[in-house]
C-alpha positions in Angstrom: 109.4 66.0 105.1 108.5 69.4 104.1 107.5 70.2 108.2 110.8 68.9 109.1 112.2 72.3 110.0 108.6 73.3 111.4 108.6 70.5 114.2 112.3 71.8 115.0 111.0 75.3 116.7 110.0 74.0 119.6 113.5 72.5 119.9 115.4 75.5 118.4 113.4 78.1 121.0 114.5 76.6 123.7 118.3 75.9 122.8 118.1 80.0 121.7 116.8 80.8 125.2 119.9 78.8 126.7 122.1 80.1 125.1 121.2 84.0 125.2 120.1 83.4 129.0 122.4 85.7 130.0 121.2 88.8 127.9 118.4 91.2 128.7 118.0 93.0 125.2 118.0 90.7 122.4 117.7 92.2 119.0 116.5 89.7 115.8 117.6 90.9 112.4 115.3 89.4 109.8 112.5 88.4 112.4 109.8 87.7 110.2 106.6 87.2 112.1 108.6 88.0 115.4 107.5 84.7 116.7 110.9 83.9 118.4 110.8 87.0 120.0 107.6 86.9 121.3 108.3 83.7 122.6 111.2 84.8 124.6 109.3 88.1 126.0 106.3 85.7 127.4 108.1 82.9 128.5 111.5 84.8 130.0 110.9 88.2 130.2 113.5 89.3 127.6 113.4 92.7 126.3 113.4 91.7 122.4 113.6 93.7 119.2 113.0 92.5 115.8 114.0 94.0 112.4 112.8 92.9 108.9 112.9 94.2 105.6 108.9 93.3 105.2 106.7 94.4 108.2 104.2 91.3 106.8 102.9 89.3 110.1 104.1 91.5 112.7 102.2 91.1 115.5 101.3 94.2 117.6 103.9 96.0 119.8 103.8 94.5 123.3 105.3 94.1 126.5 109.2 93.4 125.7 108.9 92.9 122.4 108.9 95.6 118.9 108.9 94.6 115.9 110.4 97.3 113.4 110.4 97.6 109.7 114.0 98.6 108.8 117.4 97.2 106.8 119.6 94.8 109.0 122.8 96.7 107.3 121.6 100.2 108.8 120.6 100.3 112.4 120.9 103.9 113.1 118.1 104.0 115.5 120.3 101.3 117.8 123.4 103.1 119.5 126.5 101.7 119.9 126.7 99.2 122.5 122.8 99.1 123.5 122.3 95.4 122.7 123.1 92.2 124.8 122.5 89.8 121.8 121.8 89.7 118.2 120.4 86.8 116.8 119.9 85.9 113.1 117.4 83.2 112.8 117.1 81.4 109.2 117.7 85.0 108.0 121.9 85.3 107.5 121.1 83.9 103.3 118.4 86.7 103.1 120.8 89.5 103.8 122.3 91.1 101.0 125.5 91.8 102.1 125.7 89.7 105.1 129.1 91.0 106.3 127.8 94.4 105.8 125.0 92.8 109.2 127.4 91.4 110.8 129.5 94.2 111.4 126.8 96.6 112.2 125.4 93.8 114.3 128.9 94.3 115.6 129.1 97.7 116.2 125.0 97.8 118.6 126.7 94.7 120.6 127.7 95.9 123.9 131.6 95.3 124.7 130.5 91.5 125.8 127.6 90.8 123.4 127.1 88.1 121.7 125.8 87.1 118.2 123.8 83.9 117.2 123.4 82.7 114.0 121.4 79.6 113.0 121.2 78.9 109.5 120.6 76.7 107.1 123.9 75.1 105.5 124.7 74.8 101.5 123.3 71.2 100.4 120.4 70.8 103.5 117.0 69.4 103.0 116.5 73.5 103.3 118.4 73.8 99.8 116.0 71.1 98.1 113.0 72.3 99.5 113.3 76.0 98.5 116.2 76.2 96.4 117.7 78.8 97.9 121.4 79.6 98.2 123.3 78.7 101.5 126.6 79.5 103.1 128.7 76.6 104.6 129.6 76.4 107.8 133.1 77.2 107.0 131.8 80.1 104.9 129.6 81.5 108.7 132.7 80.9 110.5 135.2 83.1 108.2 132.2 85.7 108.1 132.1 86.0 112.3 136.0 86.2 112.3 136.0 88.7 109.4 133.7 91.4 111.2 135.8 91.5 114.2 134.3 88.6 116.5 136.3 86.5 118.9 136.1 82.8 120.2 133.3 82.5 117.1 132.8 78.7 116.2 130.2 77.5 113.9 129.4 73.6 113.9 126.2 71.6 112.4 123.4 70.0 114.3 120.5 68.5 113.5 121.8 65.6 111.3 124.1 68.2 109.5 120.9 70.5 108.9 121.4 73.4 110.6 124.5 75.2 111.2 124.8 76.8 114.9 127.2 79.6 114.6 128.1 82.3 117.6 131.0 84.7 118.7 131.8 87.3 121.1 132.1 91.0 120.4 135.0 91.4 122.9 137.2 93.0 124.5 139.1 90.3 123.3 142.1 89.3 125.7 145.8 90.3 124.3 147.4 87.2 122.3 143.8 85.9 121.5 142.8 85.4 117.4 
């Protein structure tokens, strides 16, 4: 039971390619080992940046992919606007102030960007296993709408394991919430 999560990568990849199929420069707050990234570099030719608190198991810069040491909350070294996508993979309970990301995760989103969140929810196999804290998906979804993101939804998938949460940076149309 433990791998349960491991065997879903392959899976998870692939849905995260679909979904972000449309952007070019994909930036990964809380990247880890940059495995994703490197992933979508190789296999679709994404231009991919990955930040972590902890440069542990970064693999060397390559073509379309860097990996950089740095704090989600403080992306000074991204201007506004310069990023297609921002994903955060497994990471959203690691952040320390999470809407603090999310609304600089915000502010590097070009005017259509999108963000992706996939995250484990509050009383998953996840929680047992590590016993970390999660967010529910009700929690993800007030967290997208409270930094400023538009037709954001979060549902769970997985049998109820994962939450799949995303939402659009805008310009968002007149008489939308």
């Amino acid at each position: 039971m433990s791998d349960f999560y491991e065997r879903l990568k392959p899976w998870l990849f692939s849905q995260v390619a679909e979904e972000l199929r449309y952007a070019n420069c994909i930036l990964d707050l809380g990247c880890g080992d940059c495995k994703l990234l490197r992933w979508l570099a190789e296999t679709y030719g994404k231009s991919t940046i990955g930040v972590d608190i902890s440069d542990l198991g970064f693999p060397p810069a390559g073509e379309g992919i860097s990996c950089l040491r740095g704090d989600a909350q403080s992306l000074d070294f991204i201007g506004k606007g310069a990023i297609d996508a921002v994903l955060l993979f497994w990471s959203l309970h690691e952040m320390g102030d999470p809407l603090a990301v999310l609304q600089e995760a915000r502010r590097v989103l070009h005017p259509l960007g999108e963000v992706l969140i996939i995250e484990f929810p509050r009383g998953s196999l996840a929680q047992k296993l590590w016993n970390e804290t999660y967010y529910s998906v009700g929690e993800v979804a007030n967290m997208l709408r409270e930094t400023g993101f538009w037709r954001s939804e979060a549902r769970l998938i997985v049998h109820r394991q994962l939450i799949w949460a995303k939402g659009f940076k805008g310009p968002r149309p007149k008489g939308v919430r």
